[in-house]
N, C-alpha and C positions, 0 to 999 in steps of 0.2 A: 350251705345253709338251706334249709330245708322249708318251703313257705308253699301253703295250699289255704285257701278259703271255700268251705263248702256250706254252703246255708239252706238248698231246696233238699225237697226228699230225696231219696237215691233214686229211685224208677226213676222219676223226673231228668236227674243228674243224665242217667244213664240213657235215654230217652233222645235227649237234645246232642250227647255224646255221639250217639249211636248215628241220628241225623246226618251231623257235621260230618264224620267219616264217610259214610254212604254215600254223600252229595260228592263231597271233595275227590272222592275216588271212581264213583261215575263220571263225571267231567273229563278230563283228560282222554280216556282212551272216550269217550264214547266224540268228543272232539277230534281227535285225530283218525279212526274212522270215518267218520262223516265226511272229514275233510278228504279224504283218501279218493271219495265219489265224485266230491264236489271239484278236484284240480282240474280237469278239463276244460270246466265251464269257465273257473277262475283266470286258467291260463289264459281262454282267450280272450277273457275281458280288458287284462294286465298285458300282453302281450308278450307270456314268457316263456322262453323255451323249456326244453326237460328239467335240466340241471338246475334253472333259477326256481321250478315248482318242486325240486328235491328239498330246496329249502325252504319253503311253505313248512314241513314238519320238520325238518333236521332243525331251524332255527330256534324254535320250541324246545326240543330235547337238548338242546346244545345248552341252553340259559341252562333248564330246571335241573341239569347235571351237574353245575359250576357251583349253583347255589343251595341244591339242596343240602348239603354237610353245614355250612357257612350257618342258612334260616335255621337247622335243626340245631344251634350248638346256642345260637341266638334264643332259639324260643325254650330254650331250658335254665337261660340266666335271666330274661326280661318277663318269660309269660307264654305258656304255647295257647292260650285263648287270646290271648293280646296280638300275636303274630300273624296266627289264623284268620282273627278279624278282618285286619290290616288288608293278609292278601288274599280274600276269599274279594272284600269290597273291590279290591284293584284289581284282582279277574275281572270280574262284570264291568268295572269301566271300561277297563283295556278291552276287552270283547266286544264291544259298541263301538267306540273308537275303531279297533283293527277292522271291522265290517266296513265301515266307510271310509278305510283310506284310499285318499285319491290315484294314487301310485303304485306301481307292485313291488316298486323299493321302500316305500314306508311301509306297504303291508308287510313286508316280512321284517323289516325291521322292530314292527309292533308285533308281530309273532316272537321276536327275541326275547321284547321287554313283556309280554305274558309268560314267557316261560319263566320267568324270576318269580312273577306271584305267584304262577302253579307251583315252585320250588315253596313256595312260603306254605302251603295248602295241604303240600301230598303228605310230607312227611308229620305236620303237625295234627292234620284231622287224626290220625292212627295212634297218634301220642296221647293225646288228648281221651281217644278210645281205653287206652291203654291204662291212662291216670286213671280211670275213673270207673273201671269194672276191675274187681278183684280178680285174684289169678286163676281161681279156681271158674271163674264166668268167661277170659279173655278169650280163650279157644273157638268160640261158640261167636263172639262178636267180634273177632278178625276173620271167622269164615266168612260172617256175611258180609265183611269188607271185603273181603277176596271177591268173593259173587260177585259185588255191585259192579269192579273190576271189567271183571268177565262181562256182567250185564249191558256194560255202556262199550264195551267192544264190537260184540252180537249187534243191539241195535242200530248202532253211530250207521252203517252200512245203507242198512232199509231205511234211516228217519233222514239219514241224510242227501239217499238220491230223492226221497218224496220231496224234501222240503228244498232241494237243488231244482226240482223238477217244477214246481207249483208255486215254489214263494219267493225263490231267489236263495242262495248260498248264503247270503247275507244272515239269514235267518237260522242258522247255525249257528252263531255267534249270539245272538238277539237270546237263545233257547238257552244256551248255556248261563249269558250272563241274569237270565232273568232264575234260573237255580242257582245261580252263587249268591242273590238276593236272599232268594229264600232259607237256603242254608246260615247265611250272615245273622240273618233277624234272630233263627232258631237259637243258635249260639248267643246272638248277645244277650236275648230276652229271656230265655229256660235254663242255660247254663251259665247259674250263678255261681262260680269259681274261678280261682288262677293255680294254675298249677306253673312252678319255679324253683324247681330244688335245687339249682345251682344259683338263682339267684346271690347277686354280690360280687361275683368272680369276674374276672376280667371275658372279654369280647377280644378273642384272638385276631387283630387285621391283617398283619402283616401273613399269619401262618394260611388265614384264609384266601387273600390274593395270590399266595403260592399252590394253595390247593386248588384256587379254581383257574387259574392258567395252566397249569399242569394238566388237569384233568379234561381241558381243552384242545389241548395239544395231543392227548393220547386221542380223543371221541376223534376230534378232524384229521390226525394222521390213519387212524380205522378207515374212517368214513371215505377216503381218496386208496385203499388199497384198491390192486396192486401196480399202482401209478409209483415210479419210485421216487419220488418226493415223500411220497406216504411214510416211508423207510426213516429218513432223516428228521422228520417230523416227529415221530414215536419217538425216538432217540433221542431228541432234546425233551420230548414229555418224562419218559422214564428219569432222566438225567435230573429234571426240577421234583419229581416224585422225590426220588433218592435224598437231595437238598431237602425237601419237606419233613420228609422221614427224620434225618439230622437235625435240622431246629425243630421238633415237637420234641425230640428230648431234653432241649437245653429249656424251654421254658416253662412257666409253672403251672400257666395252664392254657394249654395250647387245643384248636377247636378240636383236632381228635388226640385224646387221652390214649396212648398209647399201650393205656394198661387194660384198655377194653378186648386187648385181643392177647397180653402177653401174660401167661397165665390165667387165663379165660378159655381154654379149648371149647367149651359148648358154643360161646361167641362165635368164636374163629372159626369155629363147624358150618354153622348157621350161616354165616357170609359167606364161607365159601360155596355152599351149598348152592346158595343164591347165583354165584358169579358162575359155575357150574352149569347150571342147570336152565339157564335162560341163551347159555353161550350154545349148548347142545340141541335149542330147542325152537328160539328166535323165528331161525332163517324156515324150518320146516315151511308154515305155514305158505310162505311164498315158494319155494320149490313146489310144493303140492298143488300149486295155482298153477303156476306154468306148465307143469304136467297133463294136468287138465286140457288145458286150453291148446297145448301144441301137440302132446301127444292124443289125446282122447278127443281133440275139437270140440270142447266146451264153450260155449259164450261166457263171456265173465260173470252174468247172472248165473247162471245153473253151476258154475264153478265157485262164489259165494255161497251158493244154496250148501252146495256138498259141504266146502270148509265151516260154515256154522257148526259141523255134527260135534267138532271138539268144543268150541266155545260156551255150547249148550251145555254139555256135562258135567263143565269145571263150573257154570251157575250152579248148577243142579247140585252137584254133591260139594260141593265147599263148604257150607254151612253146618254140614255134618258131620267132616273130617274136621272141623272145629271144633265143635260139642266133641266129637273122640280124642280132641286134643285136649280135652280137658278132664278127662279119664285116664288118657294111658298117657305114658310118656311122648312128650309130640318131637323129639328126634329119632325114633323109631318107625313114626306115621310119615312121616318125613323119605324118611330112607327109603320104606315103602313105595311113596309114590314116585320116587325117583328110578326105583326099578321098574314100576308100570310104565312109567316114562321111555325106558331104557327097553321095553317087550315094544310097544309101540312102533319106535324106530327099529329095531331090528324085522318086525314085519316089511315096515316102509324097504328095508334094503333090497328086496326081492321085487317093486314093482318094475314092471315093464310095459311093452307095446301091450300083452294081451291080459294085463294082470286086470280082474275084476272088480267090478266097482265095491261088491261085499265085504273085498280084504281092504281096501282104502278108507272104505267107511269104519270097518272095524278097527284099524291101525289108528285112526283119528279119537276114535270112541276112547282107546285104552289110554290114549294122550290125552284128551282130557280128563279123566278120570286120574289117570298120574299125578297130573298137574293140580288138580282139587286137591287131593292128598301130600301133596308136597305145600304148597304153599303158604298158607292159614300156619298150619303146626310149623312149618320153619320158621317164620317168622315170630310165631309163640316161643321157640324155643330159643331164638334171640335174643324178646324183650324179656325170659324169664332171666337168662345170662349175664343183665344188667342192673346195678343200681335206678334208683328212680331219676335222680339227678343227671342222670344219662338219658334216660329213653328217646328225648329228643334227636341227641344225635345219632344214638343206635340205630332211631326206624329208618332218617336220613342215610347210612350206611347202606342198610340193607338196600334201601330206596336208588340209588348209587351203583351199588353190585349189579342188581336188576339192569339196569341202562346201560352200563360199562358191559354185561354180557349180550344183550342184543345188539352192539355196536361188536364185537369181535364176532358173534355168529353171522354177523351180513358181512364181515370182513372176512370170513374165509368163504364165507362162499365166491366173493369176489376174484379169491384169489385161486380158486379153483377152475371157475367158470373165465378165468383169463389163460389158463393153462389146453382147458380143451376145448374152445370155445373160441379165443385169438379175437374179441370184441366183435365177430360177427353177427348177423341178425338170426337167430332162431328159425329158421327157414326149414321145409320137409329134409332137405337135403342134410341138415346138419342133426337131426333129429336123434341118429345115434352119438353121437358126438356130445348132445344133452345129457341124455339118459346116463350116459359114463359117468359124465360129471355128476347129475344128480346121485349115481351111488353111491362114488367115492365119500361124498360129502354125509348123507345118511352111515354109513361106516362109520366117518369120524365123528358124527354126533353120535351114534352108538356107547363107540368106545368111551368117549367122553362121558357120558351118560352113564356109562355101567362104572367107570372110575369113583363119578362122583357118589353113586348110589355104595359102594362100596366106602368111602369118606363116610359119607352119614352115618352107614351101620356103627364104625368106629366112634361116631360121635355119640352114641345110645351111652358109652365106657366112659366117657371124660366126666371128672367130678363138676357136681354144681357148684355155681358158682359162692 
């Protein structure tokens, strides 16, 4: 059943739309950034070792991975402005709250339970986007979703050692819940609509508790490679996938509709593209940090400074590779910037002890620039691949894809840097022993890379939906 209310003008509509996404998609990364600066100071407030401040973020991504299929499938039968509401408001409480937990076991516990409302936020702000700009405008206003993205990555870094530095870490939290304020009001008060085209239809629980243990089990069996527990772990994940896969057939309407991908190739392009191309690209950014700092003796500042040159470009031209997605066909712009992606790291294969800061900075340039070009139009050519009654769960998929591939790109790298590396410390002595690893790894995100850029093209041929 099909149900929308729309009563203000459309700028307006689109206006408060446009808000809600921007806010909702700033937040998160420019939160987990920030927080990146901030673990130190935290750790030693809490008194926690590495492993417990690995969960400071992994706890977050852990929830908003479980839940985001679940909230997306939800806020397309109940209401994705009603969902939105819901968890933009319970960010900013939980944000306040996690600031001043007494404990660094509640804190990251309360990091758990924000990552459920982030689940409620990411996927619906995009939807909500999507409901409410026509198709021929979405291209252009999921770039500058992409941007904002990119935006709150870039600055999380700089605002949050300043305000780690001057105001208290705390105030990372304080910053973000007082934008999810802002955001909430926008929404409630300017965007007068609900969008619910599946409203009516049942609320899959059982298929959802299967999908978010499963997909639990695969994040924390990644997350522990290549510890061999991690082995046996995936293994019961796959094993409850598999079981998921089987009961979404039998029922009638189970949270992911099986048909979104089975005879849907532009779909199945599109997600793949996603799980692809984040799995190839993830870990870079951290390889390229430790090279800095161990090979080149960078300080961690002036090795920020360099990695910004990608983060910058994918603001910069996102918004444009939008608007061209709204012109040409966006699995073609897509393919595109999966092969810019794919030129980038094949540079990246060749650095060494004397390679130039020129060819790093340039190999970063072409990666973000990939990455602008990939993004926005993949995801356009997702939510074009779906009914409206879907979009909710669809952006949630892609949203899914995305986190499931930077958990398998930090897993191989793991699993490499335990092959030539033997959990030693990075020390002058083991310096070439890095470098190996770092190229093998670069190769396989290559190849990975050029596989999937090759997928895309194919996906230009698959009929619409």
């Amino acid at each position: 059943m099909e149900y929308m209310i729309t009563t203000m003008h459309p700028d307006t509509q689109k206006s408060a739309a446009l808000t809600a996404a921007l806010v909702s998609s700033f937040l998160t990364p420019f939160m987990g950034s920030s927080l990146t600066v901030a673990l130190p100071t935290i750790g030693r407030q809490f008194h926690l070792d590495a492993l417990s401040l690995n969960w400071v973020l992994t706890a977050y991504l852990l929830a908003a991975g479980m839940f985001l299929v679940p909230f997306g499938r939800l806020s397309d039968i109940v209401g994705r402005k009603k969902i939105y509401i819901i968890g933009i408001i319970s960010y900013a409480v939980l944000s306040v709250v996690t600031a001043y937990a007494p404990t660094g076991t509640l804190f990251i516990a309360m990091r758990f339970i924000q990552g459920i409302s982030g689940a409620m936020i990411f996927g619906t702000g995009m939807t909500i986007l999507v409901s409410v700009f026509p198709p021929e405008e979405r291209g252009r206003a999921l770039g500058l979703n992409v941007a904002s993205v990119y935006l709150g990555a870039s600055l999380g870094p700089l605002f949050g050692g300043l305000m780690t530095q001057y105001i208290g870490w705390q105030s990372i939290f304080i910053v973000n819940a007082a934008l999810g304020l802002v955001a909430a009001a926008v929404v409630f008060l300017k965007l007068k609509g609900e969008w619910a085209q599946a409203r009516g239809e049942r609320f899959d629980i059982p298929g959802s508790l299967l999908y978010a243990v499963s997909l639990l089990l695969l994040i924390v069996g990644f997350s522990r490679l290549p510890h061999p527990t991690a082995w046996a772990i995936i293994a019961v994940s796959i094993a409850g996938i598999t079981a998921f896969i089987l009961y979404t057939t039998r029922v009638k309407e189970p949270v992911i509709d099986l048909k979104l991908f089975i005879g849907n190739r532009p779909f199945s392009f599109a997600v793949s593209g996603a799980l692809i191309n984040y799995s190839a690209t993830f870990a870079v950014g951290f390889l390229v940090s430790l090279y800095l700092q161990y090979i080149k003796g960078f300080t961690p500042g002036q090795a920020g400074l360099m990695l910004l040159v990608q983060p910058v470009i994918q603001t910069v031209f996102s918004p444009f590779a939008g608007r061209l997605s709204d012109k040409r066909p966006p699995d073609g712009i897509a393919a595109f910037g999966m092969g810019l992606t794919a030129l980038g790291l094949f540079i990246l294969v060749f650095t060494g002890t004397d390679t130039p800061f020129w060819l790093i900075i340039t190999a970063l340039a072409i990666l973000g620039l990939g990455f602008a070009f990939f993004s926005s139009p993949n995801t356009t050519a997702a939510m074009h691949a779906v009914a409206a009654r879907s979009y909710g769960v669809a952006s949630s998929i892609v949203g899914t894809m995305r986190l499931i591939g930077q958990i398998f790109s930090m897993g191989i790298v793991m699993i490499v840097f335990a092959l030539f590396l033997h959990g030693v410390r990075v020390t002058p002595v083991y310096h070439p022993q890095f470098l190996a690893a770092m190229r093998i790894l670069i190769i396989i995100f290559t190849v990975v890379c050029a596989a999937g850029t090759l997928l895309r093209t194919s996906g230009r041929n698959a009929a619409p939906r």
